[in-house]
C-alpha positions as CSV (number, residue, x, y, z in Angstrom):
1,X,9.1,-28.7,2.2
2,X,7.1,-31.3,0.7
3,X,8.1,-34.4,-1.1
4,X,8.4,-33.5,-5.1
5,X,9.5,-30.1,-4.6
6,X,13.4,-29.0,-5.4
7,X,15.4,-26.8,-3.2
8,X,15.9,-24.4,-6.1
9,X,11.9,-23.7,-6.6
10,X,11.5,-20.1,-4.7
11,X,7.8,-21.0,-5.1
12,X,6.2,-24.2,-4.3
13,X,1.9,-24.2,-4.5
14,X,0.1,-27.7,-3.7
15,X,-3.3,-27.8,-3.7
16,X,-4.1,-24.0,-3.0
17,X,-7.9,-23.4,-2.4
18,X,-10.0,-20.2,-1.9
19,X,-13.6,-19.5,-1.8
20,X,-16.0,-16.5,-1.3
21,X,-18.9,-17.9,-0.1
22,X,-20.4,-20.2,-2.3
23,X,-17.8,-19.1,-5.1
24,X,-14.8,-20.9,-6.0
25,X,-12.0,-18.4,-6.5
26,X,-8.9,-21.0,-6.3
27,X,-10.2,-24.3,-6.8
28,X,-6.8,-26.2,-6.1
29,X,-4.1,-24.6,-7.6
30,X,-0.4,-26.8,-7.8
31,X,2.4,-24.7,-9.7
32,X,6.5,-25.0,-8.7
33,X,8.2,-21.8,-9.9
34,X,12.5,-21.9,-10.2
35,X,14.8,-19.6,-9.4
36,X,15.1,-17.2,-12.1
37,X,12.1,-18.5,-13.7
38,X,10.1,-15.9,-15.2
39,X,5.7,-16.9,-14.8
40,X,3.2,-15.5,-16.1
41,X,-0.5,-16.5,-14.4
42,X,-3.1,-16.1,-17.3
43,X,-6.3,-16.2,-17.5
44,X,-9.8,-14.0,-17.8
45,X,-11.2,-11.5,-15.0
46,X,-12.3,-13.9,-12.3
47,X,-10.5,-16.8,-12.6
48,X,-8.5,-16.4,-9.5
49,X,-5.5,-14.7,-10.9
50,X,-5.5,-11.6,-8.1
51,X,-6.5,-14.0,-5.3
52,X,-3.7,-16.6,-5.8
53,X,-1.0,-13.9,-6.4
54,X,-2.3,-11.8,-2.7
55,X,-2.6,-15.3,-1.1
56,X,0.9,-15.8,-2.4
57,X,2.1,-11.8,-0.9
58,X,0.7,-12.4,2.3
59,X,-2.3,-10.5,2.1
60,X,-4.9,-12.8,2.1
61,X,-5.8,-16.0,3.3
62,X,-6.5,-19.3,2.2
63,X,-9.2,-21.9,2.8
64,X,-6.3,-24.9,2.3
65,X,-3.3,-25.6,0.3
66,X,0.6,-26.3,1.4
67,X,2.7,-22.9,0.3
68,X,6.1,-21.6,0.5
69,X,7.4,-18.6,-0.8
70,X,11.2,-18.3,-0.2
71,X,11.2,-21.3,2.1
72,X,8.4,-19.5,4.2
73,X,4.8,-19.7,4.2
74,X,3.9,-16.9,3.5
75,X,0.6,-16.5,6.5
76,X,3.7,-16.4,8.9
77,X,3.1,-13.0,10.7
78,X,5.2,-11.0,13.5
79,X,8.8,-10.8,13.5
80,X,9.1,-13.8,10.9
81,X,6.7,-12.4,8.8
82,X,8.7,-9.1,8.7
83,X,11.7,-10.8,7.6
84,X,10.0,-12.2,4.8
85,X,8.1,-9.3,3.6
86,X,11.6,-7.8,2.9
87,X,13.1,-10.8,1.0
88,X,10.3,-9.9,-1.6
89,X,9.2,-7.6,-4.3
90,X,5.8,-6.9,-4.7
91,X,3.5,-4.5,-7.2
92,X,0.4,-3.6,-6.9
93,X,-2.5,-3.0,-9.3
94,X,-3.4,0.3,-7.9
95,X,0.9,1.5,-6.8
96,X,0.2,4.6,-9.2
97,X,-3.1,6.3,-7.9
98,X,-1.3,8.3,-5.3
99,X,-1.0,11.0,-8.2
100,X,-0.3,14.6,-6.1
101,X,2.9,13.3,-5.1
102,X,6.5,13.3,-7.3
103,X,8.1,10.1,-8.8
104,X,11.0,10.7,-6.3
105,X,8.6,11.0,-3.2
106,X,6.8,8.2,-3.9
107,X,9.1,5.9,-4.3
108,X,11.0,7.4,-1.1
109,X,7.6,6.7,0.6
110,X,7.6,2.9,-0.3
111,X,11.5,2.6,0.6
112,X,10.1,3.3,4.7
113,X,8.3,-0.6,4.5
114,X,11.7,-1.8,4.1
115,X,14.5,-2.8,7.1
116,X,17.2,-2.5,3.9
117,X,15.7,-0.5,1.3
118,X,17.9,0.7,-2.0
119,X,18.9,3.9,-2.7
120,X,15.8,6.0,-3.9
121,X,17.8,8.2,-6.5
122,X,19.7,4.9,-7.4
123,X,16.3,2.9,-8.3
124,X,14.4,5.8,-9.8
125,X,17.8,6.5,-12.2
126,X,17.7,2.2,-12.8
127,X,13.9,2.4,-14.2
128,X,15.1,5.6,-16.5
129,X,13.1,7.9,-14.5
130,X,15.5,10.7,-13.4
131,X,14.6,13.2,-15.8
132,X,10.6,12.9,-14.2
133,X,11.8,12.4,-10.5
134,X,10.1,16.1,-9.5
135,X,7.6,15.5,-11.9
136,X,3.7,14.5,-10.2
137,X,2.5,11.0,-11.3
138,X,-0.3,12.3,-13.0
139,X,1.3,13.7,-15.2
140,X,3.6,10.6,-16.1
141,X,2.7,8.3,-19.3
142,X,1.4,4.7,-19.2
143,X,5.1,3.4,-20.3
144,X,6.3,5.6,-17.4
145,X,3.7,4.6,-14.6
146,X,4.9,1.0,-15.3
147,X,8.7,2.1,-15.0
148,X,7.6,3.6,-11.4
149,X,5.6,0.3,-10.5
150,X,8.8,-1.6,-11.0
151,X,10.8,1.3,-8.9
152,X,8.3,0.4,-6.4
153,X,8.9,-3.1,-7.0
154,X,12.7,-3.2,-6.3
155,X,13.2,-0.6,-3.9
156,X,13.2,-3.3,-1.1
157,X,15.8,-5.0,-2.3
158,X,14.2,-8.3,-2.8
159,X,15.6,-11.4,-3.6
């Protein structure tokens, strides 16, 4: 860890840069997020939002900037990286589009990523989704597609 930064942040970002090309996505980001902090990154489409947060996951990589996510930078790949990825929760944008397949299914497919994964009954009845658990995505409402992204989200057992 860097000077400034408290043991209790669970996200430290210093000087977190990204570009496309001649496009600035990230043009030196610095945020500290606490422990039980809840953070909301705002802003319009293109201003770096998506890019920060997958830089942030893992999935993509950055031009320069000091990170840790957990303790960990999160480019760390192999057997380290594994660890990691199962210390934390993450949702995607597009977790619903798989819609031929039930609520139960789905969520039973996500649980394989994880060394530790929750029960898949358990989680889908903790999002309030037992009553659709047969029932084919497609046919779930907004409210419930968000109540299967956090399903999604938590099946890991994340920290």
């Amino acid at each position: 860890m860097w000077h400034g930064c408290h043991m209790s942040s669970v996200i430290s970002v210093r000087g977190l840069k990204k570009s496309y090309g001649s496009t600035q996505a990230v043009a030196g980001i610095d945020l500290t997020i606490a422990q039980g902090e809840i953070f909301a990154l705002l802003g319009p489409n293109g201003a770096g939002k998506t890019t920060t947060v997958e830089i942030l996951e893992g999935f993509r990589n950055r031009d320069s900037g000091d990170i840790s996510v957990l303790g960990t930078d999160p480019a760390v790949r192999g057997e380290a990286g594994r660890i990691w990825r199962n210390r934390i929760g993450i949702v995607l944008q597009s977790t619903s589009d798989a819609g031929d397949l039930s609520v139960h299914d789905t969520v039973a497919h996500f649980a394989k990523y994880y060394s530790n994964p929750r029960d898949v009954d358990e989680v889908v009845s903790a999002v309030g989704l037992t009553e659709k658990s047969k029932e084919l995505i497609r046919t779930l409402s907004g409210g419930q597609r968000r109540r299967l992204d956090v399903a999604l989200g938590i099946i890991g057992s994340p920290e």
